[in-house]
C-alpha positions as CSV (number, residue, x, y, z in Angstrom):
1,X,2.1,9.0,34.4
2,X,3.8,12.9,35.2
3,X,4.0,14.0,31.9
4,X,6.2,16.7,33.4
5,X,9.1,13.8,33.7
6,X,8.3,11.2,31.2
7,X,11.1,10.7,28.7
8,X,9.8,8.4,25.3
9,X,13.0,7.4,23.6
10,X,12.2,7.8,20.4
11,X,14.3,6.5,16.6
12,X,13.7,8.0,12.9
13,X,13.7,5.3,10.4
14,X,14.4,7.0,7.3
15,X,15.4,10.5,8.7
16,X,16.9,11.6,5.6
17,X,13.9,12.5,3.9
18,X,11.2,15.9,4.1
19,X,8.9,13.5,6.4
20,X,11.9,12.0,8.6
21,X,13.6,15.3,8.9
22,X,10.1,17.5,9.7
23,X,9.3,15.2,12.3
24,X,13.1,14.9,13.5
25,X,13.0,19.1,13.6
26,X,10.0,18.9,15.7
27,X,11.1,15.5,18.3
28,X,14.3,17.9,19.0
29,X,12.5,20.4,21.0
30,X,10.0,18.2,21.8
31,X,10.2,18.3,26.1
32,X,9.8,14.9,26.7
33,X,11.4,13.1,24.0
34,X,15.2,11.2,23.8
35,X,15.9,11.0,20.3
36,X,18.2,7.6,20.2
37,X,18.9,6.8,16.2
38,X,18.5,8.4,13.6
39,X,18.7,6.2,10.4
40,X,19.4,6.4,6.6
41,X,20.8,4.6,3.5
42,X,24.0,6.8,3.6
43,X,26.2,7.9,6.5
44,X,27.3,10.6,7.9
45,X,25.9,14.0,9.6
46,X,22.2,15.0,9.4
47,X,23.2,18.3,8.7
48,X,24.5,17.5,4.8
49,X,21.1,16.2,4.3
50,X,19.0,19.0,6.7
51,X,21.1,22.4,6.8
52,X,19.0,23.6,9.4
53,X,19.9,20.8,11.4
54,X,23.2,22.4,11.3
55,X,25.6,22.3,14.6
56,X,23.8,19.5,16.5
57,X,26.1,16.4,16.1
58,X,23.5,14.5,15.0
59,X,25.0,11.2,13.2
60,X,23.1,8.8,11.1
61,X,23.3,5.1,12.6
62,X,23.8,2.0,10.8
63,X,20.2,0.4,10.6
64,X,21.2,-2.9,11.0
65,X,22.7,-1.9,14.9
66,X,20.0,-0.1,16.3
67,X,18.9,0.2,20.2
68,X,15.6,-0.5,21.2
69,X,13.3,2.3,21.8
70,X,10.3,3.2,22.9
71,X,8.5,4.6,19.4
72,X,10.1,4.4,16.0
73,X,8.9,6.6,13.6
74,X,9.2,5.0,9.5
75,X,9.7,7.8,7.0
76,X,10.2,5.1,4.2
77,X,9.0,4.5,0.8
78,X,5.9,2.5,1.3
79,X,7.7,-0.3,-0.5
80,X,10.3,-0.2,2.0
81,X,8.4,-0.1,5.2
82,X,7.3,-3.6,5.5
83,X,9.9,-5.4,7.1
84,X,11.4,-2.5,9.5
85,X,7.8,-2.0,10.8
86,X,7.4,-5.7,11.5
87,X,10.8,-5.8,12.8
88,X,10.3,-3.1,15.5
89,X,6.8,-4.5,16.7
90,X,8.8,-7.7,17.4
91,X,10.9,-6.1,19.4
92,X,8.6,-4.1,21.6
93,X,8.1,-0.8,20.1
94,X,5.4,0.8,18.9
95,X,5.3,2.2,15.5
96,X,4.4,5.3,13.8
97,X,4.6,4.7,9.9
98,X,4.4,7.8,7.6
99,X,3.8,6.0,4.5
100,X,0.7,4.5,2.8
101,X,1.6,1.2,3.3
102,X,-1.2,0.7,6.3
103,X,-3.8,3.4,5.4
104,X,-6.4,1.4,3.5
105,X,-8.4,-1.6,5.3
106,X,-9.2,-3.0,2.3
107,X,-6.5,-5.3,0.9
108,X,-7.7,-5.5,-2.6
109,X,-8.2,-1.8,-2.8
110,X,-5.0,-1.2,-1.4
111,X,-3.4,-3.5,-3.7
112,X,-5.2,-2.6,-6.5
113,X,-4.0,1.3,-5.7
114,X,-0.7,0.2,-5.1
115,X,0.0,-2.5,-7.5
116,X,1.4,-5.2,-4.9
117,X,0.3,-7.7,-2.7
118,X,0.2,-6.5,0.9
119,X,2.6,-8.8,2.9
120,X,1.2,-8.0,6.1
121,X,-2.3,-8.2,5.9
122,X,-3.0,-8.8,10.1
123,X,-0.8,-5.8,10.3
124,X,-3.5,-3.7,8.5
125,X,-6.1,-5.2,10.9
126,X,-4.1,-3.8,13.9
127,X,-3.2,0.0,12.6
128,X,-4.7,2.6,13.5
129,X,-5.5,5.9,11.0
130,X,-4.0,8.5,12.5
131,X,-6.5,11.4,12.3
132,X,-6.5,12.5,16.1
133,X,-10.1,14.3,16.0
134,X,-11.7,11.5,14.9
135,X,-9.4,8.0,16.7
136,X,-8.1,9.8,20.1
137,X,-9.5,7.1,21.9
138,X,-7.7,4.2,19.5
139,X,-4.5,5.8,18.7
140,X,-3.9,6.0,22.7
141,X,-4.0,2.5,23.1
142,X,-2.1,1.7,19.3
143,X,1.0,-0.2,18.4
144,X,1.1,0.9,15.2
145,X,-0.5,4.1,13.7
146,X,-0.9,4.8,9.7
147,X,-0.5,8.6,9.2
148,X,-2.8,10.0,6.4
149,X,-2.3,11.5,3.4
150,X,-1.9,15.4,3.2
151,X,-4.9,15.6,0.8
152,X,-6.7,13.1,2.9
153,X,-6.4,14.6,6.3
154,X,-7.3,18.0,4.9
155,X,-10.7,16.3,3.3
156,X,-11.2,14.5,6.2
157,X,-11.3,17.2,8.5
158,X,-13.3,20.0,6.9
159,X,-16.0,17.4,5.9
160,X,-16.0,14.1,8.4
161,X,-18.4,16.4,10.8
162,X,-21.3,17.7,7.5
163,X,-21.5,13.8,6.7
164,X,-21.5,13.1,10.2
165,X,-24.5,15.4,10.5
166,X,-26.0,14.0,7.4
167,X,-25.7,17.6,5.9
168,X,-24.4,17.0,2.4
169,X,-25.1,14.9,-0.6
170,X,-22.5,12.4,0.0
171,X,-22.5,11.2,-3.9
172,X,-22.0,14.5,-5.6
173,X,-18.4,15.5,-3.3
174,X,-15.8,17.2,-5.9
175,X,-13.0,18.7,-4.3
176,X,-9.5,20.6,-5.6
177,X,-6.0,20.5,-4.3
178,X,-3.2,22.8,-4.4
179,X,-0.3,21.7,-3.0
180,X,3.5,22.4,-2.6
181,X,6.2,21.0,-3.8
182,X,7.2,19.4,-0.8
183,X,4.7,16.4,-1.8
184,X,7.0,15.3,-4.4
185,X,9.3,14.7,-1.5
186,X,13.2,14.8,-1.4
187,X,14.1,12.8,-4.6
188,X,13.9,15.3,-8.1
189,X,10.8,15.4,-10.2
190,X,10.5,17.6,-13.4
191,X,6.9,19.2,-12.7
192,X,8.7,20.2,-8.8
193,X,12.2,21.3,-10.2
194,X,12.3,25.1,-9.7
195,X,12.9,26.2,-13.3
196,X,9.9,23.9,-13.8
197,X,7.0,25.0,-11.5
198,X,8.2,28.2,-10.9
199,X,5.8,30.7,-12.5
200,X,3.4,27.6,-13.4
201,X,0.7,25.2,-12.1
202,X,0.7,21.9,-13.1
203,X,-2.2,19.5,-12.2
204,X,-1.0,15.9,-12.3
205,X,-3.2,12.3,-11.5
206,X,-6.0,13.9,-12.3
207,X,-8.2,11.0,-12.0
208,X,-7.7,8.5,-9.4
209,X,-5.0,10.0,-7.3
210,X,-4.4,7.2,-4.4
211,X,-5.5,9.6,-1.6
212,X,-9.5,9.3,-2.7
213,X,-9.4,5.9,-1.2
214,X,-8.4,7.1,1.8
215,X,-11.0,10.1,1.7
216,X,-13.7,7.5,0.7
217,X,-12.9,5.0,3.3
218,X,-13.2,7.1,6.6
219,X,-15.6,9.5,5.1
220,X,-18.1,6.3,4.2
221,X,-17.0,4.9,7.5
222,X,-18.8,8.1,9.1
223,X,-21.5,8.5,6.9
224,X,-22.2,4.1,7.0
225,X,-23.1,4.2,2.8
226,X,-20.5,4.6,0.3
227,X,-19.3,8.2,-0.1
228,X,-18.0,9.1,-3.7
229,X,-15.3,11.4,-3.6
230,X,-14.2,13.5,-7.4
231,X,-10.4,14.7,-6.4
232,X,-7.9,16.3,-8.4
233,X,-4.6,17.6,-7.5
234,X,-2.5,20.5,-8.4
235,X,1.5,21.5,-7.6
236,X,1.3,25.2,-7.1
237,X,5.0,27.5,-7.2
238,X,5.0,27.2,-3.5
239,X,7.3,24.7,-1.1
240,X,5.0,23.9,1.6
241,X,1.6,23.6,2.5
242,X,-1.3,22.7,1.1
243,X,-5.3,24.0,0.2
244,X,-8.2,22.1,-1.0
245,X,-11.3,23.3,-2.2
246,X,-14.5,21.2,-1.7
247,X,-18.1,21.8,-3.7
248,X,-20.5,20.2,-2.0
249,X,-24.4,20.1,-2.8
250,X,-26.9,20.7,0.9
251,X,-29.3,18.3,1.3
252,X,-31.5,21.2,2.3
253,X,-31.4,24.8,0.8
254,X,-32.0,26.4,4.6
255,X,-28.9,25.1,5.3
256,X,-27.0,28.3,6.1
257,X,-22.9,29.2,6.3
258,X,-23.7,29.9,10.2
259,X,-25.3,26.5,10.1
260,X,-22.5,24.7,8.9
261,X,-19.9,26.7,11.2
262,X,-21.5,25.8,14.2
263,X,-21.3,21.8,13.2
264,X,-17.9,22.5,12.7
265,X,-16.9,24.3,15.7
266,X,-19.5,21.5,18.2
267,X,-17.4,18.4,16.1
268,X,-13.7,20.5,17.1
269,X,-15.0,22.3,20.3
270,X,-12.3,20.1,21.8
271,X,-9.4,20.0,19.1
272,X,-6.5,22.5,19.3
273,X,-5.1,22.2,16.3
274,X,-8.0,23.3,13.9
275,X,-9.5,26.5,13.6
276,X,-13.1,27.9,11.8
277,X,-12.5,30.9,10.1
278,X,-16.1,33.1,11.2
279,X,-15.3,36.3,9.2
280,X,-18.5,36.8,6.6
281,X,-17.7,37.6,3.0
282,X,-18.5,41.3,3.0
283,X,-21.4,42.3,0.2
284,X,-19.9,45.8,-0.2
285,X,-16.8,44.8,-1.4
286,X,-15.5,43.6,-5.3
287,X,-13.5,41.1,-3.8
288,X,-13.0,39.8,-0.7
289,X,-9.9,37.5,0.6
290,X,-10.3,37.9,4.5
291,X,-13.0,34.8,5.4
292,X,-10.4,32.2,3.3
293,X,-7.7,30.3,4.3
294,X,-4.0,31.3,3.6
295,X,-1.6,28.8,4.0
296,X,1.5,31.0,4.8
297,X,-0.4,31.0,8.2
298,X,0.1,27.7,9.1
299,X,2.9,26.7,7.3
300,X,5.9,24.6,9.4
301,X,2.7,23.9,11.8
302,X,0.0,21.8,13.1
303,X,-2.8,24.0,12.5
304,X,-5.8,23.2,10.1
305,X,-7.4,26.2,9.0
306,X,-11.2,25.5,8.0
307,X,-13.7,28.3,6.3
308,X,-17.1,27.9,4.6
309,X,-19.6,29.8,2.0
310,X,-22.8,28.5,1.3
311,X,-24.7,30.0,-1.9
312,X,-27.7,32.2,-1.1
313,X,-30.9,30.7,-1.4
314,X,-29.4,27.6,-3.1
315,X,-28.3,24.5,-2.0
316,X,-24.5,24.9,-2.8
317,X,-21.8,24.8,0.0
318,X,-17.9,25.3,-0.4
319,X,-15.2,24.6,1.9
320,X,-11.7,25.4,2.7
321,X,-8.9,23.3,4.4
322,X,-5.7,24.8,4.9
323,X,-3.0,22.6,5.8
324,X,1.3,22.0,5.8
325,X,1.7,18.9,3.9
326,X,4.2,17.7,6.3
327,X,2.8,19.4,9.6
328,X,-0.6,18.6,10.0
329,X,-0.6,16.7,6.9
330,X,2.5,14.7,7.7
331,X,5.2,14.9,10.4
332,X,3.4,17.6,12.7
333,X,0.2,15.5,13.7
334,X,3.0,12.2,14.0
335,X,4.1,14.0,17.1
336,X,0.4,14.8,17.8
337,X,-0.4,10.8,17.5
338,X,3.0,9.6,19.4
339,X,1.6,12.4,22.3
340,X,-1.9,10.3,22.8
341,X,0.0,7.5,22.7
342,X,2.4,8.1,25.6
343,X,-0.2,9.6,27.7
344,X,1.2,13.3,26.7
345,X,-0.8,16.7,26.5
346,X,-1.3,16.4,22.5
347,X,-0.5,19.9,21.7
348,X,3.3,19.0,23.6
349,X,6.3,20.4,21.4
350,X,3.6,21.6,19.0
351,X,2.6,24.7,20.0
352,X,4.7,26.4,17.5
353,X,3.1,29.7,15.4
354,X,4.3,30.1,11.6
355,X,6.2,32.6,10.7
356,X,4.7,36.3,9.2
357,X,5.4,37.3,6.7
């Protein structure tokens, strides 16, 4: 196909939302996308729900009259997706769900995690986990991709290419998570009200958050034994955007930082949206911010930032992902998924920088 004049017609199930609306933001500037319907429980204009959708026209369709299209995206409650998502596969479209509700392969771990019964269970045979660097190949030929988790993508991708290279001790993985606000999506929580987290950090799940399925599952996929994977999460006073911290143990205390940025930088050589950090920690100074991560600096973008510091003469490793919870961790990376899928360059209508400062 000439991607130059391929036109996708695209819909936005659930638009109202921080997912529907990131991914609507994007898909409006996006070069080779008609957006056709955008949908929601209420009606009216986007704008009253996005300001900074302000001035387009841009009015929310009843779902129950809908055109076909070529892609739907489903920015639903996970309890909610089920029967749109089946709906639009009927019909011809392919699907890209932002939810959980097709993430896990294992039915009684997903149901177990989620407290139902999956009503689709051949539907979770057929998607697709929609981490590009690691299913290009699958998510091209999908009908229905299952984005990740924000936590889960940024695990995924700072340590899918150490187990893969049989690096790190896969039973000993303890990772932190400091996350935005935004993850508490559009509805109002106490712990992400602004009188609330403002000027306070508030770690919530602490045990058994539902991503660590998801982190275990492709991680022990990749490594073919079960990976064991110690998470807890963290709202931080920030809106978007997203850090984790990983402490890993080496299987081997040669194992150098240079090491372990190389087997990063061979696993992405080929991936535009993630980045290695290479700046060393310098010995002469008390402290030293410049080889981390920041997430101002890819907030409202598909970039994942990774950086690595392994323990002199020990057998300790710790790494950085830096990630938006609804780019690269959410909405950003749907576009990036709906590109492969359509025979598109993947970095189309994502080429944006963030903003500084």
């Amino acid at each position: 196909m000439d991607s130059e004049h391929q036109r996708i017609s695209v819909g936005v199930y659930g638009a109202t939302g921080y997912m529907g609306g990131e991914v609507l933001r994007v898909l409006l500037e996006h070069p080779n996308v008609d957006v056709r319907w955008i949908t929601s429980r209420s009606e009216g204009d986007i704008e009253e729900f996005h300001p900074n959708l302000f001035g387009l026209g841009l009015k929310l369709s009843d779902p129950n009259k809908l055109a076909r299209v070529d892609l739907v995206f489903v920015g639903l409650p996970f309890a909610a997706t089920f029967d749109c998502v089946e709906r639009f596969l009927q019909a011809g479209s392919r699907v890209i769900d932002m939810s959980a509700a097709f993430r896990l392969k294992n039915l009684k771990i997903w149901e177990e995690v989620y407290r139902m019964r999956h009503p689709l269970p051949l539907r979770v045979e057929e998607a697709i986990y929609g981490v590009t660097e690691l299913r290009e190949s699958a998510i091209r030929q999908a009908r229905l991709v299952a984005m990740p988790g924000c936590y889960s993508s940024a695990v995924i991708l700072s340590l899918a290419p150490l187990v893969s290279a049989g690096l790190i001790d896969t039973s000993a993985i303890v990772t932190t998570g400091l996350s935005g606000t935004i993850g508490a999506g559009a509805e109002l929580h106490k712990a992400a009200h602004h009188p609330e987290i403002g000027g306070n950090i508030v770690p919530y799940n602490a045990t058994g958050h539902r991503h660590i399925s998801e982190m275990e599952q492709e991680l022990s996929a990749i490594s073919g034994d079960r990976v064991h994977v110690r998470f807890t999460p963290i709202y931080v006073p920030i809106v978007r955007g997203l850090l984790t911290v990983s402490y890993l143990k080496l299987r081997s205390a040669k194992t150098s930082a240079e090491t372990v940025r190389r087997v990063l930088k061979e696993a992405y050589h080929t991936s535009p949206f993630i980045h290695i950090m290479t700046k060393e920690r310098s010995p002469d100074a008390s402290w030293d911010y410049a080889p981390y991560p920041w997430v101002s600096a890819i907030a409202g973008t598909n970039y994942c930032l990774l950086a690595v510091e392994a323990q002199s003469n020990q057998n300790e490793l710790t790494v950085f992902a830096a990630l938006d919870s609804v780019g690269k961790g959410g909405a950003h990376v749907a576009v990036e998924c709906m590109n492969l899928m359509f025979g598109l360059p993947r970095n189309a209508g994502l080429s944006s920088r963030a903003l500084h400062p």
